[in-house]
Backbone bond lengths (Angstrom), bond angles and torsions (degrees), N, CA, C in turn:
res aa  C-N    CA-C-N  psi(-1)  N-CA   C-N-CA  omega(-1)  CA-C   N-CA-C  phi
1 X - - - 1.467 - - 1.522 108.84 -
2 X 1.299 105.86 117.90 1.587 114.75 176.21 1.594 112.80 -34.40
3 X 1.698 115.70 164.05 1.783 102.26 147.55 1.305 99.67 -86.59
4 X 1.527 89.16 179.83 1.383 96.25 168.96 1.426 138.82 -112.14
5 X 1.279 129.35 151.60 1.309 111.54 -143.10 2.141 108.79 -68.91
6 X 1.254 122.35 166.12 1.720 106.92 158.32 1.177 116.49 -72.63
7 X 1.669 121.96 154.25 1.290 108.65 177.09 2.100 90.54 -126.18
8 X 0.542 111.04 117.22 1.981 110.87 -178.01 1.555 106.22 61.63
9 X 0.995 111.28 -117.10 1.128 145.99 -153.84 2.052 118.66 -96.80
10 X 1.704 80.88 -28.11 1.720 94.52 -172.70 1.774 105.01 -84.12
11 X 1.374 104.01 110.60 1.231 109.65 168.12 1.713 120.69 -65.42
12 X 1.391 101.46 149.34 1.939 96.00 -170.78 1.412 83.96 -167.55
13 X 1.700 100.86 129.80 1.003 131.51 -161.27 1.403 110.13 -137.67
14 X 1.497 136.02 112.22 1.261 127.29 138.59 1.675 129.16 -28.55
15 X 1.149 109.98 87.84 1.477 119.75 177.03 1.418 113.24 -81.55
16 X 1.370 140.15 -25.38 1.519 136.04 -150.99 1.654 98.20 -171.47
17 X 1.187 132.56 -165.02 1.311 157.63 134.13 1.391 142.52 -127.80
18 X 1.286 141.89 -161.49 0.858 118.96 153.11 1.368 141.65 -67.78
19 X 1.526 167.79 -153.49 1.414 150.62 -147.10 1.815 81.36 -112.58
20 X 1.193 108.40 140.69 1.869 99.79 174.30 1.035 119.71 80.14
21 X 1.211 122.99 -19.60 1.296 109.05 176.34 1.771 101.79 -104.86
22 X 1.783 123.04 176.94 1.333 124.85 -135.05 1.891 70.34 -96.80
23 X 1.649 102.06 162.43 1.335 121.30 177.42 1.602 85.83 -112.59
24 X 1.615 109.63 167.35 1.369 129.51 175.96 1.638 101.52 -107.37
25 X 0.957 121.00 157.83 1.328 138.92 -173.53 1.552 117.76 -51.32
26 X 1.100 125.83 119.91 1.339 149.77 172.69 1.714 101.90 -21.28
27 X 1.307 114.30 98.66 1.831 99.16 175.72 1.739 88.66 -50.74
28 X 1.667 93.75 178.70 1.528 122.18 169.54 1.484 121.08 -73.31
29 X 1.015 123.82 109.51 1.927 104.59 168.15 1.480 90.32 132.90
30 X 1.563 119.02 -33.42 1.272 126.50 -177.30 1.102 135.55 -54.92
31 X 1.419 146.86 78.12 1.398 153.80 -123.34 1.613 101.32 -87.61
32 X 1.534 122.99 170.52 1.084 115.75 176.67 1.841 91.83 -139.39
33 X 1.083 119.83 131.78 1.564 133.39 -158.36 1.740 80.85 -101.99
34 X 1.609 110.24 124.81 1.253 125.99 176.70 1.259 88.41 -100.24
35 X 1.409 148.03 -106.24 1.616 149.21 175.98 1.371 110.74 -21.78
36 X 1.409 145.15 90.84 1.416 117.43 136.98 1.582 128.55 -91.34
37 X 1.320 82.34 -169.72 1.790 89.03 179.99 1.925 113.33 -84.42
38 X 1.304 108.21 147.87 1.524 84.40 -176.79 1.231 127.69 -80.26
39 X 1.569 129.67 141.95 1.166 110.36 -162.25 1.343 110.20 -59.99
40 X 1.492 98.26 -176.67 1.746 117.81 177.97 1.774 101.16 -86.06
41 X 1.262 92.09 152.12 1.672 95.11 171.09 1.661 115.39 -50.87
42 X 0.943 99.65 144.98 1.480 115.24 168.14 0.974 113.37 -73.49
43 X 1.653 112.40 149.68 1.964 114.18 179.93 2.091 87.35 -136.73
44 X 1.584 72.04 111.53 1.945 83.48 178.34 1.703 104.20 -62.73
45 X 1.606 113.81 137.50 1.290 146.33 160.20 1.392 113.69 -28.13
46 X 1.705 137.84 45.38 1.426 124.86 -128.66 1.813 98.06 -84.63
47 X 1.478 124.24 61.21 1.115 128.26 172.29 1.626 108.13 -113.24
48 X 1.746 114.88 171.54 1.295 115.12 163.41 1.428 116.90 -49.85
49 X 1.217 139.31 -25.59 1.315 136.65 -131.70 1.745 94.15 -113.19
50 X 1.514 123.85 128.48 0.994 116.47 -173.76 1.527 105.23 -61.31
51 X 1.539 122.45 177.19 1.737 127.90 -168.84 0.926 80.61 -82.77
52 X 2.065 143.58 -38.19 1.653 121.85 -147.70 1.662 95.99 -71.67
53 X 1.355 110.22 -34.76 1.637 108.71 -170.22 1.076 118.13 -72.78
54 X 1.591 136.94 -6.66 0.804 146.13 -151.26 1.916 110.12 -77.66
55 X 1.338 102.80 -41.58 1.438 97.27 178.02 1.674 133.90 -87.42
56 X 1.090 79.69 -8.40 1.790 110.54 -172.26 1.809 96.56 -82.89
57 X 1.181 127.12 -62.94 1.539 138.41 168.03 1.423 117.82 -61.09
58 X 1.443 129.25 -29.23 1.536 117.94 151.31 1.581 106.10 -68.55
59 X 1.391 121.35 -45.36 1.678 110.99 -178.56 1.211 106.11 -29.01
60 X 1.756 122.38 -73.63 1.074 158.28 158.81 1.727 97.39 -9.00
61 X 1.013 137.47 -93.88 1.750 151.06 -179.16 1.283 78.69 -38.52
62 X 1.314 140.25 -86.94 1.714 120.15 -136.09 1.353 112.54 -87.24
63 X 1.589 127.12 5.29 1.295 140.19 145.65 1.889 117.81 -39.01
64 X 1.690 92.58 -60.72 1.211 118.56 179.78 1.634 104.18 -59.84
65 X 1.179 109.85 -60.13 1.707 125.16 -174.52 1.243 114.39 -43.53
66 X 1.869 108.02 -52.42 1.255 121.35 -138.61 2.258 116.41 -50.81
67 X 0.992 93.70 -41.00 1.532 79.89 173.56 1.572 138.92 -92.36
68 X 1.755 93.37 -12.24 1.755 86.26 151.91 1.517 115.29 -109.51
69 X 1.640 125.87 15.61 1.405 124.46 173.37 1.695 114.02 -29.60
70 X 1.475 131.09 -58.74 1.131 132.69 -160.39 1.739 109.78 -83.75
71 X 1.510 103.48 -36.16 1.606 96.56 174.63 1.511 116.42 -82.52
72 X 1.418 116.40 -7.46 1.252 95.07 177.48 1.592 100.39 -106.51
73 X 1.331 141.48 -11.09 1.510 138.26 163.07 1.293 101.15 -50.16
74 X 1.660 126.84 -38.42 1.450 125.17 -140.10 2.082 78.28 -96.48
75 X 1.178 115.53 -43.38 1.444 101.89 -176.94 1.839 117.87 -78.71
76 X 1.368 117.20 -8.49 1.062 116.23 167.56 2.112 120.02 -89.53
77 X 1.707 87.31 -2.54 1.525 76.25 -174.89 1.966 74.61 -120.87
78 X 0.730 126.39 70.33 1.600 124.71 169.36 1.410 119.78 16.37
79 X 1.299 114.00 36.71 1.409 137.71 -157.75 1.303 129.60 39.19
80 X 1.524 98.64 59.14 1.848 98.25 175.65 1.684 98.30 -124.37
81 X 1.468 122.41 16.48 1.145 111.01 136.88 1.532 121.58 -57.26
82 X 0.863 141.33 -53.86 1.503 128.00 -146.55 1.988 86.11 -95.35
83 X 1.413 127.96 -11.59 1.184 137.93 140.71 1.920 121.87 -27.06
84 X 1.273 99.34 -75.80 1.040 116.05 -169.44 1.422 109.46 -69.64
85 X 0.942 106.41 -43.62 2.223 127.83 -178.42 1.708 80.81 -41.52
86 X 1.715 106.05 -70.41 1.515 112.56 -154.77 1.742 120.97 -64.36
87 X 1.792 99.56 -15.27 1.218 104.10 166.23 1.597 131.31 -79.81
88 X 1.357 100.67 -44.92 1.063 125.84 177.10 2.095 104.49 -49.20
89 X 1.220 108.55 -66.04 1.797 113.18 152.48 1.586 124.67 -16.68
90 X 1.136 106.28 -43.89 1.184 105.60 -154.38 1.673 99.07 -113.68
91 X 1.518 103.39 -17.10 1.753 95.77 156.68 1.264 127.30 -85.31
92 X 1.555 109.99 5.57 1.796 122.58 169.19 1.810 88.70 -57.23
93 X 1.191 109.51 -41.39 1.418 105.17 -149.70 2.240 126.26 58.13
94 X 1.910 97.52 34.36 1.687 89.92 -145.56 1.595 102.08 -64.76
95 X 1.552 102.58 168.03 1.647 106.82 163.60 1.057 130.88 -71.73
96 X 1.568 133.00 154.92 1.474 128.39 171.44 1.715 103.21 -47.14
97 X 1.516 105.74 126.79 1.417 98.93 156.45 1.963 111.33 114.01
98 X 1.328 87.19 -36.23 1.573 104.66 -175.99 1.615 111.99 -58.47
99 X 0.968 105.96 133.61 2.224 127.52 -165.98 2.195 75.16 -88.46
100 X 0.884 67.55 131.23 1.871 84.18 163.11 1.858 98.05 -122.17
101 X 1.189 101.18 164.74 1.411 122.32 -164.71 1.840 91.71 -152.35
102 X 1.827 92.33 121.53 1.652 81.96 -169.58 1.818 87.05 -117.34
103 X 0.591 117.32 119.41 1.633 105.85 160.70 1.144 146.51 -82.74
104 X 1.350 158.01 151.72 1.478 125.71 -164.73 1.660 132.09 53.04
105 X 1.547 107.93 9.53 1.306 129.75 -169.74 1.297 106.35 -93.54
106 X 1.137 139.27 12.69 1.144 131.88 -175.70 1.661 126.23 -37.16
107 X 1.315 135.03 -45.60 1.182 114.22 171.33 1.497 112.17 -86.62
108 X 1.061 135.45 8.77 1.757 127.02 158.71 1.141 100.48 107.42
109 X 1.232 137.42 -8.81 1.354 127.41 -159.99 1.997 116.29 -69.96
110 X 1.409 108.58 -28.35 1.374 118.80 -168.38 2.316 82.18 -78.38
111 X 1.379 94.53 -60.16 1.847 101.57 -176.41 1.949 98.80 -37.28
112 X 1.047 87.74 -65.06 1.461 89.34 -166.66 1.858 122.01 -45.65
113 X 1.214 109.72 -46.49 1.085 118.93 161.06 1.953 131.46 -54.07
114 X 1.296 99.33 -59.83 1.529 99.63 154.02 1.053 124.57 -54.34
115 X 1.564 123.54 -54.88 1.780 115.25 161.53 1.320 114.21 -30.30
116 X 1.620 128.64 -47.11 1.534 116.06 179.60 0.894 123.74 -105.39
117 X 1.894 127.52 18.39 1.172 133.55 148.66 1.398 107.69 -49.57
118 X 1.784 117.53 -61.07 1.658 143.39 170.49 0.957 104.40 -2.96
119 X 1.625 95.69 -74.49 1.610 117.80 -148.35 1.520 111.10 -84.80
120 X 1.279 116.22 -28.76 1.526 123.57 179.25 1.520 116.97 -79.38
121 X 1.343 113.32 -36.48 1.742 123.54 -161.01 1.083 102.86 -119.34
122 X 1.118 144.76 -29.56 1.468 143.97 -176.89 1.342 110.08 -117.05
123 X 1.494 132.56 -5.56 1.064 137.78 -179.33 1.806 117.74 61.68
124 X 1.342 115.62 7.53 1.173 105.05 -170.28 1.909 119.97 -112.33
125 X 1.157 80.97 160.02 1.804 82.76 -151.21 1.833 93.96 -127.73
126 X 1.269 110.47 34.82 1.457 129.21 171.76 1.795 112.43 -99.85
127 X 1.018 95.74 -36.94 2.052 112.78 -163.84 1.221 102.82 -52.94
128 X 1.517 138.04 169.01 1.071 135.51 154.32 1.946 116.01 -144.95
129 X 1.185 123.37 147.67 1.051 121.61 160.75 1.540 127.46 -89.40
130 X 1.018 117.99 113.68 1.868 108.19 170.76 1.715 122.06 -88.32
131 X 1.440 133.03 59.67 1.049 107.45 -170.94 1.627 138.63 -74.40
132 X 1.603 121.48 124.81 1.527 121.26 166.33 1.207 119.36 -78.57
133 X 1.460 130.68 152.71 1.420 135.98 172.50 1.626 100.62 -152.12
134 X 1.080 125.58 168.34 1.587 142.65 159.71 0.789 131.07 -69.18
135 X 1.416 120.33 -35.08 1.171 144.11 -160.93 1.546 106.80 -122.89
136 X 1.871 100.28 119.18 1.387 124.51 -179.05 1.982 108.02 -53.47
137 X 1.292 85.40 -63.53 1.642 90.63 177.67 1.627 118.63 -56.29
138 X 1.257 107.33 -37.57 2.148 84.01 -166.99 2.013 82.68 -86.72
139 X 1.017 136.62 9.51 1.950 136.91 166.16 1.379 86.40 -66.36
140 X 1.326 116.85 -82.31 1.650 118.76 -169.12 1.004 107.87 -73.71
141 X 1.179 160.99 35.87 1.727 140.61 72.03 1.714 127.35 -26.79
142 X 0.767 104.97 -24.29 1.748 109.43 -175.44 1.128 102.94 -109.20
143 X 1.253 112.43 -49.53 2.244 97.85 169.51 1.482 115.93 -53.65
144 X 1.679 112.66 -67.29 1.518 101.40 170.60 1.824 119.73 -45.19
145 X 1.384 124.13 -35.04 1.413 119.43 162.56 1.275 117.65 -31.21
146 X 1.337 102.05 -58.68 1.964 121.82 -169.20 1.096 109.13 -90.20
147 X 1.229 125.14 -2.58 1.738 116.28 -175.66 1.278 117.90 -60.53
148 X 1.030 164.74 124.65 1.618 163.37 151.03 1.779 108.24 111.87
149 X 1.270 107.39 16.60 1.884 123.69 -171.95 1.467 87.72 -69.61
150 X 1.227 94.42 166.34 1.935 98.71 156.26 1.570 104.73 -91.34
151 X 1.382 132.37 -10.22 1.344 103.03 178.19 1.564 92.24 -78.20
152 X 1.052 116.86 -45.38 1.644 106.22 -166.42 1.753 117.13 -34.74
153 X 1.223 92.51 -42.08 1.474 101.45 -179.78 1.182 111.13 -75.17
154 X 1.270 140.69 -31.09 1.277 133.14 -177.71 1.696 97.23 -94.36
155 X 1.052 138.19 27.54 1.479 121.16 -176.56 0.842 119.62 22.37
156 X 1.741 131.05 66.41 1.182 148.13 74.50 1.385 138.26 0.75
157 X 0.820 102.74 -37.49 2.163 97.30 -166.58 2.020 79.79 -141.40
158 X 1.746 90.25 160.55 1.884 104.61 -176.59 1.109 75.14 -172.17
159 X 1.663 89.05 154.90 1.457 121.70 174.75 1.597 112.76 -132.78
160 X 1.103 111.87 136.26 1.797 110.63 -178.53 1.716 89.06 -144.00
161 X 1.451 95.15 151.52 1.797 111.80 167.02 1.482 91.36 -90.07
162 X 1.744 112.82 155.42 1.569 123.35 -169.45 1.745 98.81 171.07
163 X 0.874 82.82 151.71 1.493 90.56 171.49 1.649 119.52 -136.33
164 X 1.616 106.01 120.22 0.977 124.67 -166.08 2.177 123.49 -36.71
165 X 1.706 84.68 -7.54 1.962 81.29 -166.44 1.355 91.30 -97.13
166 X 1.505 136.89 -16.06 0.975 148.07 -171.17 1.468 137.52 -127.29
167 X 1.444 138.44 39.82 1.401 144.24 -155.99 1.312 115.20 -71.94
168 X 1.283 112.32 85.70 1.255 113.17 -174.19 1.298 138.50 -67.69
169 X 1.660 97.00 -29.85 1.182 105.56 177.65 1.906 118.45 -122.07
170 X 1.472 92.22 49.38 1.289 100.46 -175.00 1.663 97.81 -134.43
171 X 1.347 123.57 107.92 1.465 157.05 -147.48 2.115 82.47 -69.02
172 X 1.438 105.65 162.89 1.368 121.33 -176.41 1.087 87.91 -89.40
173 X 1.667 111.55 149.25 1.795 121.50 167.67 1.730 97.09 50.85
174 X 1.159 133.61 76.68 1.475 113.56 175.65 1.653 101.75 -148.93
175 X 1.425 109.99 -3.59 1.287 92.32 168.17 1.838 109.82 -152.81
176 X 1.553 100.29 170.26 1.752 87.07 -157.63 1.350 120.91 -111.81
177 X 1.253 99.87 16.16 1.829 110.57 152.31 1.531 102.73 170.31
178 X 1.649 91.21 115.28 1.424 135.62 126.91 1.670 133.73 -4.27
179 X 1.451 112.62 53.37 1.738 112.05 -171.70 1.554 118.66 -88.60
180 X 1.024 124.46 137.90 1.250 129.77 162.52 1.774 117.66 -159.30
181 X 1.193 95.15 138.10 1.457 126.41 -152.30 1.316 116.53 -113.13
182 X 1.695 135.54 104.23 1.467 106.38 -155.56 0.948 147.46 22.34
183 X 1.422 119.66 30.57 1.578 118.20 165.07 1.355 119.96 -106.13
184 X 1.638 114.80 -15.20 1.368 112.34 -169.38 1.938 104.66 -49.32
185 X 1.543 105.92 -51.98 1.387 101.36 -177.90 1.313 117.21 -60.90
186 X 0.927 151.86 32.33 1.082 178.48 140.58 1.889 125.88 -65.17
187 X 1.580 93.63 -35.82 2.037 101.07 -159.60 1.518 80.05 -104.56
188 X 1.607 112.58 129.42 1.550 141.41 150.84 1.488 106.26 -29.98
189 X 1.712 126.10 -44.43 1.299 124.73 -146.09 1.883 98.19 -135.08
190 X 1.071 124.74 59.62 1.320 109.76 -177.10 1.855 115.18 -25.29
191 X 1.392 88.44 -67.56 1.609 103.55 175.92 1.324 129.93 -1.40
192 X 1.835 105.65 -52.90 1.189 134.95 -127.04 1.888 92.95 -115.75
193 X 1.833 102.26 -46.19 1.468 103.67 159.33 1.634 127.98 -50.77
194 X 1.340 111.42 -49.15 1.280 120.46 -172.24 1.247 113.44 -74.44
195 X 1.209 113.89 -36.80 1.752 109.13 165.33 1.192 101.91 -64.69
196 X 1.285 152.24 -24.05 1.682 138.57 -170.53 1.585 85.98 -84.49
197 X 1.322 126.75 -57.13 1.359 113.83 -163.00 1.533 112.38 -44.76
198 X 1.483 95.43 -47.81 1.622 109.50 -159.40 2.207 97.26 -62.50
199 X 1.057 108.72 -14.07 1.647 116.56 177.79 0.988 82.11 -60.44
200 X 1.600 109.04 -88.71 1.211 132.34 -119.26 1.895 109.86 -61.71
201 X 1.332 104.82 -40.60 1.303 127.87 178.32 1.805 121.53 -59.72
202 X 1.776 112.85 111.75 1.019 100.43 -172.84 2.188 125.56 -63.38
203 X 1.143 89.99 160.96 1.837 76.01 173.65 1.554 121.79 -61.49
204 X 0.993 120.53 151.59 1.737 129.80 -162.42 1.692 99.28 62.45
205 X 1.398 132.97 0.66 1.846 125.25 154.89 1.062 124.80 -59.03
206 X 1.568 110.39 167.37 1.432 103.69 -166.75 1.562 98.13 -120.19
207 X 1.287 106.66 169.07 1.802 116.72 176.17 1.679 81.24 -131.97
208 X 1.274 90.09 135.84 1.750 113.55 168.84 1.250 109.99 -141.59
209 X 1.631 115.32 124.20 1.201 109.02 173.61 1.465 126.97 -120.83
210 X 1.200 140.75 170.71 1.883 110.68 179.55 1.600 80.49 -132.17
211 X 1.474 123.42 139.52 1.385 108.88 151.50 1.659 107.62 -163.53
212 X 1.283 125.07 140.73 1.387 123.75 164.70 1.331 125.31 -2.91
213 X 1.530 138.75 126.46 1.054 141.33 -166.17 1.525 96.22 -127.07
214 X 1.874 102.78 161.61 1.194 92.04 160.77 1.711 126.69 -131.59
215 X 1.251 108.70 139.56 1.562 113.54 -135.42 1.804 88.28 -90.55
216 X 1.456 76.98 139.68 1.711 98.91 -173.83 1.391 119.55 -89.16
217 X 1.561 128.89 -36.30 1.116 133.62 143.93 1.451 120.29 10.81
218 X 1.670 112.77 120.00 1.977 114.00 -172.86 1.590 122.09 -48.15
219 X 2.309 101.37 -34.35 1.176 103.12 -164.32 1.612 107.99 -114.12
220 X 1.900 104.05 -33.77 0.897 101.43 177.00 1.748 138.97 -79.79
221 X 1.230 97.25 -5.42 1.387 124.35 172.21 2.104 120.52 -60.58
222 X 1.661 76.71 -64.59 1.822 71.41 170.86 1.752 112.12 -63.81
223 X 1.215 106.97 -55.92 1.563 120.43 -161.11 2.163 92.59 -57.34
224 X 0.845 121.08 -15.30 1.261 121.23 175.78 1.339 118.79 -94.80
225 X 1.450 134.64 -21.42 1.431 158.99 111.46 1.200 125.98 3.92
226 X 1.329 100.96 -73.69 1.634 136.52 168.05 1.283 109.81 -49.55
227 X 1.382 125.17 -45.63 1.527 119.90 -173.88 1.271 108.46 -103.11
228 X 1.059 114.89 -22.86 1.911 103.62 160.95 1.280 111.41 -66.49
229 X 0.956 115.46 -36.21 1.932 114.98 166.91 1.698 125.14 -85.56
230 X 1.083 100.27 -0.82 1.847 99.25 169.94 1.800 99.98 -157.97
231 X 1.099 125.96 -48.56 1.504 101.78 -176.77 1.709 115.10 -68.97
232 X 0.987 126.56 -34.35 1.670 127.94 -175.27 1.351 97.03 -59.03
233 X 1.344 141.39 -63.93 1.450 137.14 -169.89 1.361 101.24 -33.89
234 X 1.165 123.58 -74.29 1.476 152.97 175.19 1.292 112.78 -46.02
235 X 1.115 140.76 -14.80 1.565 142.32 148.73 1.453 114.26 -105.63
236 X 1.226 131.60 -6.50 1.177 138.50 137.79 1.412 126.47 -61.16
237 X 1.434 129.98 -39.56 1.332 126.78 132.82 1.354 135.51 -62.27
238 X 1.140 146.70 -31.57 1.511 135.20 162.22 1.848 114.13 -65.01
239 X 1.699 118.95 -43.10 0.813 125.41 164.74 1.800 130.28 -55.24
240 X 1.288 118.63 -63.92 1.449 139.33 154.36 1.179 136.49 -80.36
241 X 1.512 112.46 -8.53 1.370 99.40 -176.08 1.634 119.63 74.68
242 X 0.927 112.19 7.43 1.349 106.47 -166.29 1.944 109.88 -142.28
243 X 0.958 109.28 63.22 1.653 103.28 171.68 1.381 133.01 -52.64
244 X 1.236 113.23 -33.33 1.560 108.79 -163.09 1.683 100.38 -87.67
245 X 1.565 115.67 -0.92 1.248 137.09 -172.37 1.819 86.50 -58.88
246 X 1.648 84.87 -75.09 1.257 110.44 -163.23 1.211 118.29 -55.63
247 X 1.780 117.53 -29.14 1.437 109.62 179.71 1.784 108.94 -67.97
248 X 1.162 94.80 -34.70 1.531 96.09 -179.01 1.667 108.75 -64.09
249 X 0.804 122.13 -41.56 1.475 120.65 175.70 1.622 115.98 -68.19
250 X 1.334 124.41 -31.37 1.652 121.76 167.05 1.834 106.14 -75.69
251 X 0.887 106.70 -32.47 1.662 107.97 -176.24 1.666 94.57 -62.49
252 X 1.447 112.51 -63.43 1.926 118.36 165.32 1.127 99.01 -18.16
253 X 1.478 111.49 -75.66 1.992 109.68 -143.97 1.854 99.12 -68.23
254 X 1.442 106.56 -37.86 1.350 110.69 -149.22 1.895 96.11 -74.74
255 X 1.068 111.29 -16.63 1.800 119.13 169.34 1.178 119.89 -65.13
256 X 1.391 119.25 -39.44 1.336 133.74 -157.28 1.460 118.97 -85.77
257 X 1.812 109.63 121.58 1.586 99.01 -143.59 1.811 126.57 -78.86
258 X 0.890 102.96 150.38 1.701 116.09 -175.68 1.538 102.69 -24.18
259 X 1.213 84.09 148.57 1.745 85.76 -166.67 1.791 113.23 -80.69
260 X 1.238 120.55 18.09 1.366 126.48 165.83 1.203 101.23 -102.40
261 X 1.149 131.50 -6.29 1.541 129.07 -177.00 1.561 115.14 -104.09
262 X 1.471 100.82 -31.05 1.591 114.97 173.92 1.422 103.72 -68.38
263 X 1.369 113.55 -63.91 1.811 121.16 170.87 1.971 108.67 -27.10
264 X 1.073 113.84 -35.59 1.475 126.34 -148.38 1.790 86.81 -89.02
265 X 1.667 108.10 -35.34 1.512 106.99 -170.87 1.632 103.88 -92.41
266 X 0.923 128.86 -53.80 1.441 125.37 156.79 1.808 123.46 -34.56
267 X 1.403 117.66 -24.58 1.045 107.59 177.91 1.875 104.67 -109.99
268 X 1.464 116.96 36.52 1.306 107.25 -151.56 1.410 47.71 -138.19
269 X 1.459 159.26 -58.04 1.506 142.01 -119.00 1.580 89.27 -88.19
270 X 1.142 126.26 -19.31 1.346 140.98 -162.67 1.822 127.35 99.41
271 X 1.185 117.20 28.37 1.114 131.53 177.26 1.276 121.75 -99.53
272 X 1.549 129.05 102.53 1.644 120.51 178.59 1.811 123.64 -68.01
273 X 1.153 86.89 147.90 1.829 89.45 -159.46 1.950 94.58 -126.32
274 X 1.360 103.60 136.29 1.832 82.36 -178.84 1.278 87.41 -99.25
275 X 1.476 86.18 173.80 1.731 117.15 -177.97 1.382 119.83 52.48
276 X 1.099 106.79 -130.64 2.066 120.91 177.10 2.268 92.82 -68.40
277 X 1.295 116.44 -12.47 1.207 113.33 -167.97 1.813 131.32 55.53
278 X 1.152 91.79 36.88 1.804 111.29 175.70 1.604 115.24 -170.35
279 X 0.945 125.89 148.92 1.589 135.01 143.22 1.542 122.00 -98.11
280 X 1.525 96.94 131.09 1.300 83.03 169.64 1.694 132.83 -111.87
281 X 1.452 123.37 141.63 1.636 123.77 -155.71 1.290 91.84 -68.85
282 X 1.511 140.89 150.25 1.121 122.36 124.32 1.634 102.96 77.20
283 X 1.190 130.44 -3.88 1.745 117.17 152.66 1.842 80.50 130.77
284 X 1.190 112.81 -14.35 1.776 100.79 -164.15 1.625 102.80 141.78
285 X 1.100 117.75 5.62 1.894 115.96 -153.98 1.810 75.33 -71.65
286 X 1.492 96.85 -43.22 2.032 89.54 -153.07 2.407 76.20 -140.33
287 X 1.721 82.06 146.07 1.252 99.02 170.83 1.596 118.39 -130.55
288 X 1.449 105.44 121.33 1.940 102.88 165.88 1.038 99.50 -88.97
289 X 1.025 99.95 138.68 1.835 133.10 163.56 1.786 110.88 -117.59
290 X 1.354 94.44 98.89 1.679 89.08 169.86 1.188 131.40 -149.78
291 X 1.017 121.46 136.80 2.085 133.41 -140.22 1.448 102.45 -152.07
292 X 1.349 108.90 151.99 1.138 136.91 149.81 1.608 138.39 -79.41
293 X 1.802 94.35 160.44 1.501 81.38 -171.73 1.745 97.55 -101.08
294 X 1.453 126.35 153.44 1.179 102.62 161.73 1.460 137.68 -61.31
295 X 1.270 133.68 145.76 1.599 132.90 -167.20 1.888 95.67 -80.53
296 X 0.969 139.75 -14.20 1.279 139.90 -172.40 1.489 121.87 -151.03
């Protein structure tokens, strides 16, 4: 996988690769955590596709995706994606000043939004977003997004390639909340993510996550089932052109475990979660999950 090119001001960095293939050299400053915590249990990939292939063949899908990913999510969810993104933001509740770390963010959309949580509600024009993704293509979606912004110019917002099971070049305790946005269904190794988060994240930080739920509801539950498994293909082809994109991506979400079970792995990574430890959007369509790290 190529780097990727600079676009102004926005630094972008090969941080990781895919699993097996060679990493590039450790930036400077970048700590290496001798003690961790043990991971959380693993929740096997329950698709045809072995777990090793698993990251290499989403690369692959959001390659394909990458430049209509956001307009066609936003027309398949009747536009309460960019809904939910903005809710989900604003239940960080973050502080003036606080570095967010988005993962799986590749086109900017979660960055972008918190950037004008900052600047609108807290008035502060200190914060910054760093977003990582895997994927070269939905990166250059989010730089051209941000290109000519004022955060861009103020180095505010960055982009680096990385992969979420492995952050190599993202220092222990170094930043103060942890975002990711539909991508968890996405990572081969939950386990393996949440222990990086739980690094990376300083004590008293937060981990926030947003991702597909699955809705429990008598009627709306199956009938919502049903179309992640036969209508999405099928509006993924009339829309994109691209079906088998999409089947692979409903088989993703529809694997990925119930959100009392995810809560159970997030709080096993060592992250406190109150209550039931989720909300759910919309009956279950989309779930935040967001916790702290302990300060001691």
């Amino acid at each position: 996988m190529a780097k990727l090119p600079l676009l102004a001001a926005t630094a972008v960095r090969r941080i990781n690769t895919a699993a097996g293939k060679p990493k590039d050299t450790q930036t400077p400053g970048a700590t290496t955590m001798s003690q961790r915590r043990p991971p959380a249990p693993n929740v096997a990939y329950s698709d045809s596709v072995p777990m090793e292939d698993k990251e290499e063949i989403m690369d692959e899908v959001y390659d394909r995706l990458a430049t209509k990913y956001d307009r066609v999510t936003g027309m398949l969810s009747f536009g309460m994606n960019a809904v939910w993104k903005r809710r989900f933001v604003h239940r960080m509740q973050a502080p003036p000043g606080a570095r967010l770390l988005d993962v799986a963010g590749g086109t900017g959309e979660v960055a972008k939004h918190y950037l004008e949580y900052q600047d609108k509600v807290n008035g502060d024009h200190q914060s910054s977003a760093h977003v990582v993704d895997l994927n070269a293509g939905m990166l250059r979606v989010g730089q051209s997004r941000m290109a000519g912004t004022s955060w861009e110019r103020d180095r505010r917002i960055s982009f680096a390639q990385g992969n979420a099971e492995d952050l190599v070049d993202v220092a222990d305790n170094s930043v103060d909340i942890y975002a990711i946005s539909a991508g968890m269904h996405n990572i081969p190794h939950l386990d393996k993510a949440l222990s990086e988060a739980f690094r990376v994240v300083k004590p008293g930080g937060m981990y926030a996550c947003l991702e597909y739920g699955h809705i429990d509801t008598p009627v709306l539950g199956p009938v919502t089932r049903w179309l992640w498994d036969n209508g999405l293909p099928v509006v993924g082809q009339v829309l994109a052109r691209d079906r088998p994109a999409y089947e692979r991506l409903a088989r993703s979400v529809r694997a990925f475990p119930h959100q009392r079970d995810f809560a159970n792995l997030i709080r096993a990574a060592g992250f406190q979660l109150p209550g039931v430890g989720y909300e759910l959007f919309e009956w279950g369509m989309m779930v935040a999950y967001i916790g702290t790290k302990p300060s001691a």
